[in-house]
GUNU-175329 format. One record per residue (C-alpha): residue number from 1; residue in three letters; z, x negated, y. Coordinates in Angstrom, 2 decimals, padded with zeros to 5 digits. Layout:
<atom NUM; 'ala'; <Z; X; Y>>,
...
//
This chain:
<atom 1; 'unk'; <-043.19; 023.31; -002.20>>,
<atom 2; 'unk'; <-045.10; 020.58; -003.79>>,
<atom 3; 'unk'; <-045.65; 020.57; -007.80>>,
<atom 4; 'unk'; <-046.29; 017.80; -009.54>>,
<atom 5; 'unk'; <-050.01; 017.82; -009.41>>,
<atom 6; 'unk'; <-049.39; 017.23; -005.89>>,
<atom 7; 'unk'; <-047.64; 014.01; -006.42>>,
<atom 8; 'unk'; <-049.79; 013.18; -009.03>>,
<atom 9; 'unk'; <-052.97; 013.24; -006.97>>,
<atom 10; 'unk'; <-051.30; 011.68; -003.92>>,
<atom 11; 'unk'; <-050.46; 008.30; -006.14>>,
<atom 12; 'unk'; <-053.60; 008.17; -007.94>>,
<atom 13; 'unk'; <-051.63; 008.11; -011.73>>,
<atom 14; 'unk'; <-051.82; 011.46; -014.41>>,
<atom 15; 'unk'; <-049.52; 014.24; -014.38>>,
<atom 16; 'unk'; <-047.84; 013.12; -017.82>>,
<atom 17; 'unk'; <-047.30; 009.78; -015.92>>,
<atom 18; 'unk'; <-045.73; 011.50; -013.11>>,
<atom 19; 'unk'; <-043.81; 014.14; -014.95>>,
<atom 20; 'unk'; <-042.37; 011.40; -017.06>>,
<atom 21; 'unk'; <-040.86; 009.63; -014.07>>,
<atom 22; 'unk'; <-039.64; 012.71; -011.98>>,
<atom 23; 'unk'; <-038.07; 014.22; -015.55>>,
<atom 24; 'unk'; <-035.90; 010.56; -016.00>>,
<atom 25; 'unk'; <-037.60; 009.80; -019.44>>,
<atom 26; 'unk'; <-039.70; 006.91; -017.65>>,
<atom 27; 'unk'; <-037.09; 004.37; -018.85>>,
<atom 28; 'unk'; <-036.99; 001.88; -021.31>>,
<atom 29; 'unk'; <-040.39; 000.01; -020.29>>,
<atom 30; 'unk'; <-042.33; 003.15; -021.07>>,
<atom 31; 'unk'; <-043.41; 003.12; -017.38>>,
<atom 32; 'unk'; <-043.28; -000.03; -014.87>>,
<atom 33; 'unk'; <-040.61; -000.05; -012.67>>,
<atom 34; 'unk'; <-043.49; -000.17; -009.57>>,
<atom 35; 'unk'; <-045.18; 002.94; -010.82>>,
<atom 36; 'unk'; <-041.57; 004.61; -011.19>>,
<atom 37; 'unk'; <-040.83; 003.37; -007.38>>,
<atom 38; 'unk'; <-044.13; 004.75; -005.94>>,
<atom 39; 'unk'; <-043.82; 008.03; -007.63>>,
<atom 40; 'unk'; <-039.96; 008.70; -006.54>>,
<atom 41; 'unk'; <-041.32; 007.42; -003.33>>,
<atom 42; 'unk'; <-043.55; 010.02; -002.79>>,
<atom 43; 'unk'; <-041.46; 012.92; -004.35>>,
<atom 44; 'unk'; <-039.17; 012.30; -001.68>>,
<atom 45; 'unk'; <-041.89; 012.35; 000.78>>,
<atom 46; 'unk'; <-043.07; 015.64; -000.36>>,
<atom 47; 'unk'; <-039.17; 017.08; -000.26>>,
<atom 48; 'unk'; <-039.49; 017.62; -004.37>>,
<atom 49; 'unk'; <-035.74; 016.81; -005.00>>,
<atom 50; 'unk'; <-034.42; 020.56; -005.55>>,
<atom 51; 'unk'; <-037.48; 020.98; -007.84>>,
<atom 52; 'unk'; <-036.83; 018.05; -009.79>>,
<atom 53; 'unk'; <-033.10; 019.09; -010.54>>,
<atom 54; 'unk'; <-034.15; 022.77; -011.17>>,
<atom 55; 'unk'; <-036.59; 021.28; -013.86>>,
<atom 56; 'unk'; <-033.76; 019.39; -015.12>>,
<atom 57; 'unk'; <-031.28; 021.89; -015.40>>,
<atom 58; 'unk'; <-033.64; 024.55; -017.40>>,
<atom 59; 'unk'; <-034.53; 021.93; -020.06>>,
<atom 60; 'unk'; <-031.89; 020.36; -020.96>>,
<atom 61; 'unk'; <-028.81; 022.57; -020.06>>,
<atom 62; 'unk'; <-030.01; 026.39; -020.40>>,
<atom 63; 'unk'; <-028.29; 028.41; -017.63>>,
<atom 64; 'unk'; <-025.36; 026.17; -017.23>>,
<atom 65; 'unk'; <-025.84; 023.83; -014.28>>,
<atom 66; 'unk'; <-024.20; 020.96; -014.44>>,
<atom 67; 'unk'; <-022.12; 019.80; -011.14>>,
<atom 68; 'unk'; <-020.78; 016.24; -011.38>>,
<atom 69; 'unk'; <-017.97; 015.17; -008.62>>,
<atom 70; 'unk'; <-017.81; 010.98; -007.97>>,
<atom 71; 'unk'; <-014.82; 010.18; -006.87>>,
<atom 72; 'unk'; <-012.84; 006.22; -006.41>>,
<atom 73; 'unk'; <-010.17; 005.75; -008.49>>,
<atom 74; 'unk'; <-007.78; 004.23; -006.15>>,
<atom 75; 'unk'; <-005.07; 005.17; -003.81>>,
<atom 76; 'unk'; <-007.00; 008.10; -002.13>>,
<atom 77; 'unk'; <-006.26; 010.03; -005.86>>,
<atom 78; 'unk'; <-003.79; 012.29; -004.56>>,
<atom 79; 'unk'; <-005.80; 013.13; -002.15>>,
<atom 80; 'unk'; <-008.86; 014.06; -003.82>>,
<atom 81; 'unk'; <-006.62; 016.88; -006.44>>,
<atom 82; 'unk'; <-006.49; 018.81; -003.51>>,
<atom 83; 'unk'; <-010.68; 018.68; -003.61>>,
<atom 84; 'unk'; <-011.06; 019.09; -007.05>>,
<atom 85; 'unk'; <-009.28; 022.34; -007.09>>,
<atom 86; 'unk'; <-010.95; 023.59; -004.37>>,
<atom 87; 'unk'; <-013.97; 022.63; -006.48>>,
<atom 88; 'unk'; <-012.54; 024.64; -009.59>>,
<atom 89; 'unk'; <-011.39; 027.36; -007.50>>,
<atom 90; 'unk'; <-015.44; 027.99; -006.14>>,
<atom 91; 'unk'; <-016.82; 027.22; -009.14>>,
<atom 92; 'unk'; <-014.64; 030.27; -010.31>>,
<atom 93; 'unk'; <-016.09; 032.79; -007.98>>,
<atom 94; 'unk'; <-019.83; 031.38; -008.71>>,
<atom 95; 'unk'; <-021.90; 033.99; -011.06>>,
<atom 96; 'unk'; <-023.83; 031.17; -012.25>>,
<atom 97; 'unk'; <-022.42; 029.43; -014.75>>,
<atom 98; 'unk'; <-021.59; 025.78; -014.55>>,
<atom 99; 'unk'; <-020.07; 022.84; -015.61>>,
<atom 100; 'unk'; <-017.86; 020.67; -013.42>>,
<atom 101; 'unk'; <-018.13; 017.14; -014.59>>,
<atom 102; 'unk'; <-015.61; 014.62; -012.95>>,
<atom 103; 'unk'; <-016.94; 010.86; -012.91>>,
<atom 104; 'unk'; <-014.32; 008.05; -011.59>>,
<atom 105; 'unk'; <-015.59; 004.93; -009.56>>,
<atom 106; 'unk'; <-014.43; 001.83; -008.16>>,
<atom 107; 'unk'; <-014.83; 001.75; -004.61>>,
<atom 108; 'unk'; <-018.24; -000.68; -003.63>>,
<atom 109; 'unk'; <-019.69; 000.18; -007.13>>,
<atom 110; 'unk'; <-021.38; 003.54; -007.09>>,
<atom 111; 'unk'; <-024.79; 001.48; -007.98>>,
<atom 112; 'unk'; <-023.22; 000.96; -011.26>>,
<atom 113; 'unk'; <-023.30; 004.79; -012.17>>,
<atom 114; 'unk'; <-026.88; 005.32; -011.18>>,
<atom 115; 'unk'; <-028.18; 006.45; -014.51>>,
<atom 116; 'unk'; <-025.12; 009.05; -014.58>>,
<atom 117; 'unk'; <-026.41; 010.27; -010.94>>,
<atom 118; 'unk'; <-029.80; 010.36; -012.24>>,
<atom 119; 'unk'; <-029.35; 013.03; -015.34>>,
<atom 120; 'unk'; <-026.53; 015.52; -014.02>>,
<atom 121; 'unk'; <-028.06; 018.91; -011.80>>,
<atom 122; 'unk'; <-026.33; 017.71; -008.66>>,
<atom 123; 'unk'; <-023.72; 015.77; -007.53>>,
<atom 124; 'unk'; <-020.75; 015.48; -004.48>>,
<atom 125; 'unk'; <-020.20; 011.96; -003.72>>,
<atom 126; 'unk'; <-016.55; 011.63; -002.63>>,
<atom 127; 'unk'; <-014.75; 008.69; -001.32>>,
<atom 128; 'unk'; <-017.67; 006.18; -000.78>>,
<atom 129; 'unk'; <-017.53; 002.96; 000.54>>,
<atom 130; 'unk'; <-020.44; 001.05; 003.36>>,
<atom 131; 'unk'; <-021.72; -000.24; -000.09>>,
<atom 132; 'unk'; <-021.84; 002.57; -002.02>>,
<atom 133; 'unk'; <-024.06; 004.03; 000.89>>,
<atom 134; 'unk'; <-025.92; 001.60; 001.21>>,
<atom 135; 'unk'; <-026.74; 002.14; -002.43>>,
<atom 136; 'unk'; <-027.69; 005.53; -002.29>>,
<atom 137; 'unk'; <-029.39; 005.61; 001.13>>,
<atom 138; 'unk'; <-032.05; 002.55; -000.89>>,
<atom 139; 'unk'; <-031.81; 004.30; -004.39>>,
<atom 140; 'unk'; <-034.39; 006.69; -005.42>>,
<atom 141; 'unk'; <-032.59; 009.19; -007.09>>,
<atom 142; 'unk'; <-033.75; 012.35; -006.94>>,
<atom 143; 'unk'; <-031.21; 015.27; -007.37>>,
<atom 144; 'unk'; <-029.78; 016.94; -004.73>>,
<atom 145; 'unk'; <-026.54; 015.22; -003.75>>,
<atom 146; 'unk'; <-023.82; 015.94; -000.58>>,
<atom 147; 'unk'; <-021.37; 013.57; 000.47>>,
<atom 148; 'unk'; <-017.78; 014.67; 001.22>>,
<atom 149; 'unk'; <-016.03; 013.15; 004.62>>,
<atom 150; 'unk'; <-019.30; 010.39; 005.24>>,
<atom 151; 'unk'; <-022.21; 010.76; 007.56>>,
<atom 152; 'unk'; <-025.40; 010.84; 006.27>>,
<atom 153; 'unk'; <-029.11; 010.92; 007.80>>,
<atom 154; 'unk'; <-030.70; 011.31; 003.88>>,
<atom 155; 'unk'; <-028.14; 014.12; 002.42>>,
<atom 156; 'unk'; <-026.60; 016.70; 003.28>>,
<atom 157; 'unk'; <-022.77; 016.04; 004.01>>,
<atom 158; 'unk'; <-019.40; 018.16; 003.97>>,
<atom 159; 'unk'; <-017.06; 016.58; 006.67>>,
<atom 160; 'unk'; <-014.55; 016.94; 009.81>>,
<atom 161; 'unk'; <-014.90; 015.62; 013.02>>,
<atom 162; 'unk'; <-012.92; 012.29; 012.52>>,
<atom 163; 'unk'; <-012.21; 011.24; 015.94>>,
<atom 164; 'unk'; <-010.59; 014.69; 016.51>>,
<atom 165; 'unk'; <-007.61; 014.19; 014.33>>,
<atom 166; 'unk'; <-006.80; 010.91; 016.34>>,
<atom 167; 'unk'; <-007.47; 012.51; 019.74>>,
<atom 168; 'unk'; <-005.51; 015.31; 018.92>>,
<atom 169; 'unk'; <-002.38; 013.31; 017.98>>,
<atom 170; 'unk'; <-002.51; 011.43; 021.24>>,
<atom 171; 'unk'; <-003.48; 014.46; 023.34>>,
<atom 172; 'unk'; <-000.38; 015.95; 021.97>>,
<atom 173; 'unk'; <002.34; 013.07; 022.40>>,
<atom 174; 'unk'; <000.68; 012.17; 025.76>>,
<atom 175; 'unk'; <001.30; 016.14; 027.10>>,
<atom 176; 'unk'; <004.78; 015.54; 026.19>>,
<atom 177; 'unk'; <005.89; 012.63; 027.64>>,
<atom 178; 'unk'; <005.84; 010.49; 025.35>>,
<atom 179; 'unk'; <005.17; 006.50; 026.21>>,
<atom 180; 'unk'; <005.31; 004.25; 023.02>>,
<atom 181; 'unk'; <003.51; 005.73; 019.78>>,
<atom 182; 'unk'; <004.48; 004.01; 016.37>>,
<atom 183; 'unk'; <001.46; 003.81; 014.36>>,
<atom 184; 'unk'; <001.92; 003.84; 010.57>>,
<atom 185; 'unk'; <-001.46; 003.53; 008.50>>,
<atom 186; 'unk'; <-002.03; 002.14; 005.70>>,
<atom 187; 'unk'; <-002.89; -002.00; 004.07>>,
<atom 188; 'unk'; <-005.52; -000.81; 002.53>>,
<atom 189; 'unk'; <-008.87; -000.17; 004.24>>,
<atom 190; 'unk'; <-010.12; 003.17; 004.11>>,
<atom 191; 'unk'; <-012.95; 003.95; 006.22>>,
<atom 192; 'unk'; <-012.32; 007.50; 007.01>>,
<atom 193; 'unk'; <-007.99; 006.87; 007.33>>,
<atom 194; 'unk'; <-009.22; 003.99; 009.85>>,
<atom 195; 'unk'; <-011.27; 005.96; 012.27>>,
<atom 196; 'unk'; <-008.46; 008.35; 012.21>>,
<atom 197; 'unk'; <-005.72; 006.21; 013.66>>,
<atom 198; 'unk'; <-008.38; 004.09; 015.30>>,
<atom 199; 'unk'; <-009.43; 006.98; 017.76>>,
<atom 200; 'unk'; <-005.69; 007.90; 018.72>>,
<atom 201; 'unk'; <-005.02; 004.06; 019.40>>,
<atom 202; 'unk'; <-008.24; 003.96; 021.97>>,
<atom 203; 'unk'; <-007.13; 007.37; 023.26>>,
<atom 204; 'unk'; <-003.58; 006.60; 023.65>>,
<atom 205; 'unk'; <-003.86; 003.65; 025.18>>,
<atom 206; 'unk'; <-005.85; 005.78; 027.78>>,
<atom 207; 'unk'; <-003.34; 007.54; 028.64>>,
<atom 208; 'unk'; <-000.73; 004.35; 029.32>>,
<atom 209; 'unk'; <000.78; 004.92; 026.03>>,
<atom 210; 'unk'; <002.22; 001.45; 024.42>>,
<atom 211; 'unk'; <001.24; 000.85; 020.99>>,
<atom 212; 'unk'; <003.22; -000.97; 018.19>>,
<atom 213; 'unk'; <000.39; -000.70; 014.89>>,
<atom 214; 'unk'; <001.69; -001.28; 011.22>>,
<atom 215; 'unk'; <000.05; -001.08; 008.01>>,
<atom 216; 'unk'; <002.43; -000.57; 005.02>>,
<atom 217; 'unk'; <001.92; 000.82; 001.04>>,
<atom 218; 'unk'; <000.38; 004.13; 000.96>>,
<atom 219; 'unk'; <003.48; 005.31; -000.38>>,
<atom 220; 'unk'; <007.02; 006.70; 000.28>>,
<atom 221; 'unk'; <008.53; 003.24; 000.63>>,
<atom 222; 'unk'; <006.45; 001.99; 002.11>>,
<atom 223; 'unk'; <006.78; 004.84; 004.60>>,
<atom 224; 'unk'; <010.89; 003.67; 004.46>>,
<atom 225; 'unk'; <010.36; 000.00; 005.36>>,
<atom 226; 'unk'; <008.29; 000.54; 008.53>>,
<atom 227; 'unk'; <010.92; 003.44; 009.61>>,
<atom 228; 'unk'; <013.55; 000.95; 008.93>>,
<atom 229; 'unk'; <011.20; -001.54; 010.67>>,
<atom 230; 'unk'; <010.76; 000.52; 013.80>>,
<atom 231; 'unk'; <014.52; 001.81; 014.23>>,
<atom 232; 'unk'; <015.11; -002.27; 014.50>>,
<atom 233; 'unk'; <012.58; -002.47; 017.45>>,
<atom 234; 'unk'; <014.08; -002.97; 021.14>>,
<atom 235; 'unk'; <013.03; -001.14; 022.44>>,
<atom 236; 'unk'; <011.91; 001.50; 020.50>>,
<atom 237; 'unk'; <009.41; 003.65; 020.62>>,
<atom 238; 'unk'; <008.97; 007.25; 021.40>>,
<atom 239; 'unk'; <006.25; 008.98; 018.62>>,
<atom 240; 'unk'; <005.18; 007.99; 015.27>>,
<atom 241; 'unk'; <001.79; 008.82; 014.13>>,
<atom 242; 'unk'; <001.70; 008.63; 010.43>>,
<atom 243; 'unk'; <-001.74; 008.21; 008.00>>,
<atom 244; 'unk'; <000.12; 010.53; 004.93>>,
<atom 245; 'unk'; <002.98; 013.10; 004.76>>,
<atom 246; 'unk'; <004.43; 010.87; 002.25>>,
<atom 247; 'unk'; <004.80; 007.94; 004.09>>,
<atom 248; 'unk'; <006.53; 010.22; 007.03>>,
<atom 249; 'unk'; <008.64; 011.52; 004.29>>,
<atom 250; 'unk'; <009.69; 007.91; 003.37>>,
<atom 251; 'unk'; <009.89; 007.07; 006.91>>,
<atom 252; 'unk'; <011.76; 009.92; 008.00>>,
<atom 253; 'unk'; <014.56; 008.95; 005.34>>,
<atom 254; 'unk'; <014.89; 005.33; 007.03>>,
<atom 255; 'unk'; <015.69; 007.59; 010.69>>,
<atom 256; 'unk'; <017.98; 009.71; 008.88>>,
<atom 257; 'unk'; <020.36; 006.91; 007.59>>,
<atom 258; 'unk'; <019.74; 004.36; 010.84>>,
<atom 259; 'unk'; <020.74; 007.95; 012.66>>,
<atom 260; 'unk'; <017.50; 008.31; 014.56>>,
<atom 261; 'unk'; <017.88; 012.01; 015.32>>,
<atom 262; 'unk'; <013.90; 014.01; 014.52>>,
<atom 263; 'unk'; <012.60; 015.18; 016.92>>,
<atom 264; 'unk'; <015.46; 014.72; 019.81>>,
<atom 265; 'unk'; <015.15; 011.03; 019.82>>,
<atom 266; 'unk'; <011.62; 010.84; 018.07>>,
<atom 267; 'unk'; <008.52; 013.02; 017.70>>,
<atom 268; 'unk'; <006.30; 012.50; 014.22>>,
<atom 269; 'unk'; <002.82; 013.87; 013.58>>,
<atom 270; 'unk'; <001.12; 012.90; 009.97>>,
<atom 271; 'unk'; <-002.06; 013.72; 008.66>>,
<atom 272; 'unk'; <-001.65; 016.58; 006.26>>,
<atom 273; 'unk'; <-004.22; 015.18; 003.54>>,
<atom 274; 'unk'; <-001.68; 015.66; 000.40>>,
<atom 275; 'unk'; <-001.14; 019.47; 000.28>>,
<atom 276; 'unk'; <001.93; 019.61; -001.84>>,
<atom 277; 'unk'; <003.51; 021.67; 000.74>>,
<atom 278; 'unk'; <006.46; 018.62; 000.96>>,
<atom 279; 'unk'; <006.01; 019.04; 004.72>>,
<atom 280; 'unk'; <007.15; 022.41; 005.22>>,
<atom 281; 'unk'; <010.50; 021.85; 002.92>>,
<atom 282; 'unk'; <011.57; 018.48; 003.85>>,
<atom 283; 'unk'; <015.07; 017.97; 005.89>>,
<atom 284; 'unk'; <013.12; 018.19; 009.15>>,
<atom 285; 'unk'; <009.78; 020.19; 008.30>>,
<atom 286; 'unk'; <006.71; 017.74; 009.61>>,
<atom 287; 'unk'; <004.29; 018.33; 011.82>>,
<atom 288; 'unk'; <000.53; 017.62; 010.72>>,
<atom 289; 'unk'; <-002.55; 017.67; 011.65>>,
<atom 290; 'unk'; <-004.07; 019.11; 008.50>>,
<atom 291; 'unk'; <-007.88; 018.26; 006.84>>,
<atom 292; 'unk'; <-009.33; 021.79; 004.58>>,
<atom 293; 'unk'; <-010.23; 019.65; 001.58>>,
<atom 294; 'unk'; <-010.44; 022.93; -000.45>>,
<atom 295; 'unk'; <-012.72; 024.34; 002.07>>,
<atom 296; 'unk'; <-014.77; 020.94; 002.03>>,
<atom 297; 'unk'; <-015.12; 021.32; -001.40>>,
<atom 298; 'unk'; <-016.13; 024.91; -001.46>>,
<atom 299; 'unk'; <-018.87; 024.19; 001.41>>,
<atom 300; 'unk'; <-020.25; 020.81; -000.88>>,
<atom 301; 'unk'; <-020.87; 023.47; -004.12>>,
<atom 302; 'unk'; <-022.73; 025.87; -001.64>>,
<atom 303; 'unk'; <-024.67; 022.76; -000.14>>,
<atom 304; 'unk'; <-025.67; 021.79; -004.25>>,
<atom 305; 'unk'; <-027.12; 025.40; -004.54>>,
<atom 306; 'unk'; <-029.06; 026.37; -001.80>>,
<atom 307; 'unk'; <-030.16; 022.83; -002.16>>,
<atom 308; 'unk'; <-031.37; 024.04; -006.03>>,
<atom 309; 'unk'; <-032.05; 027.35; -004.62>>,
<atom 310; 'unk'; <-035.04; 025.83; -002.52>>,
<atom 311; 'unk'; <-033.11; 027.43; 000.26>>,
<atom 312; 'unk'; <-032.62; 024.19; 002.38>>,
<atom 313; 'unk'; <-034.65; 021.40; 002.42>>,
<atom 314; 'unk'; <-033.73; 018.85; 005.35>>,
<atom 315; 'unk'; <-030.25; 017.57; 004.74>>,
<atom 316; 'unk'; <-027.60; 020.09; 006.38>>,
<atom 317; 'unk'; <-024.19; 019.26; 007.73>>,
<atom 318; 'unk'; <-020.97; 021.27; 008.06>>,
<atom 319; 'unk'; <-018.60; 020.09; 009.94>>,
<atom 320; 'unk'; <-015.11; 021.72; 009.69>>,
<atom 321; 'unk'; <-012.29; 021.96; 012.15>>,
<atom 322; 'unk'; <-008.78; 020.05; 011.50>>,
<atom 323; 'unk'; <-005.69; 022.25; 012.16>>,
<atom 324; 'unk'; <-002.54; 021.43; 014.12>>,
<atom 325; 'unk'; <000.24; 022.98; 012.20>>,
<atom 326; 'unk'; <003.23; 022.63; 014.70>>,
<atom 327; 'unk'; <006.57; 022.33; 012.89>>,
<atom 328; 'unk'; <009.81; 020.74; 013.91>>,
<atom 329; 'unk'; <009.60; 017.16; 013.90>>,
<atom 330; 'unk'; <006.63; 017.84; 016.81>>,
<atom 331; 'unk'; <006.38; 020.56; 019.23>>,
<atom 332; 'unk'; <003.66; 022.12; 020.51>>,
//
């Protein structure tokens, strides 16, 4: 592993120079910002980012490492609970001790927390936007950081196969029968949500299924004025695949008072991203395909320390399976 003597001699400036820079006290004008680029520059080259954060963490925090979590502040919140206790829970069953610092965002400006990113151990980057990677696949920062549900050539990542959740959906309605799938997403664009109900579309329509798309309020009425919507449609279709439990659970009141009968006279999958458990207890229990963001969470924290551990040094991925959990608005 390279030291900084290493980096030192492969820029051509001292080792203070070169410590100050990789330790974040270059700022402030005490060292030019194109000294402090080539430097970074050629830590990265040399893979120094876990030493960097290891230096970090033993002089400024003791034995406590310090594990920040960026996450938007929008209307992917409730979904992102679910990862922070997974986060908790791991943290729980770590020996080392450490502290779990939570940092909100608006979506397209991660490039405004930059200095944050640049003092804590490590960090899980949750929820970000083609900007906000854009940002950090340019930025020199250098502690070891893993995003959560985004692909990544530069750091390591904790995700899902996205297209299987939307191929899943249609493989499922397609093996039953089904001919004209009611696609409820949301007006807001989220890239993740979008590849999700962009995949069943392409393979649904491969099949021959008919598709009637609507984008509604990430929220339970929203979820009631497209079920009103579709049990107005002549005629009307067969399957509903739904971006959120609670917008099924708003849509599935609209079919209960226009007497749309679940599942006789329509089948519903949703994505099981809210983990409230709602979908097992409603009126008709839901069927849902559902993402592990505990496990996602508990695979980032392992990713941060054998990243500190000097344990991996090319980015890793792990990619985790989504679950079809068959109840009764949905067979199987």
């Amino acid at each position: 592993m390279a030291t900084i003597k290493d980096i030192a001699k492969a820029t051509g400036f001292s080792t203070t120079t070169t410590s100050l820079v990789l330790s974040g006290k270059a700022q402030n004008g005490r060292v030019s910002q194109a000294t402090r680029t080539k430097i970074l520059d050629a830590a990265q080259s040399f893979g120094y980012r876990a030493n960097v954060a290891a230096r970090r963490l033993r002089a400024n925090h003791g034995d406590t490492l310090m594990v920040s979590v960026f996450m938007a502040l929008d209307a992917r919140a409730h979904i992102m609970m679910r990862f922070l206790l997974g986060m908790q829970d791991a943290v729980k069953k770590c020996k080392q001790p450490i502290e779990l610092v939570i940092h909100s965002y608006k979506s397209g400006r991660l490039h405004t927390h930059e200095e944050a990113l640049s003092l804590t151990s490590c960090a899980v980057i949750c929820n970000a936007n083609e900007d906000d990677l854009q940002f950090l696949h340019t930025s020199h920062i250098s502690v070891p950081i893993v995003l959560c549900l985004r692909e990544s050539d530069k750091f390591s990542t904790a995700s899902i196969k996205h297209s299987s959740i939307g191929e899943m959906a249609a493989d499922i309605f397609a093996r039953r029968g089904h001919k004209h799938a009611f696609v409820l997403d949301s007006t807001k664009y989220f890239a993740a949500m979008n590849q999700w109900t962009g995949r069943f579309v392409e393979v649904a329509k491969d099949y021959g299924l008919q598709i009637t798309h609507v984008h509604e309020n990430e929220d339970l009425t929203g979820g009631y004025n497209a079920g009103i919507a579709l049990c107005n449609m002549q005629p009307r279709p067969d399957c509903v695949f739904v971006i959120s439990t609670v917008m099924a659970l708003g849509a599935m009141r609209a079919f209960s008072e226009k007497g749309v009968e679940i599942p006789q006279q329509l089948e519903l999958i949703s994505i099981g991203v809210d983990g409230a458990g709602v979908e097992a207890f409603s009126n008709v229990s839901v069927s849902t395909l559902f993402i592990p963001m505990e496990k996602l969470a508990e695979e980032s924290l392992d990713l941060l320390l054998m990243q500190l551990g000097g344990k991996i040094d090319a980015p890793r991925h792990v990619e985790l399976p989504v679950t079809y959990i068959c109840r009764e608005s949905c067979g199987a």
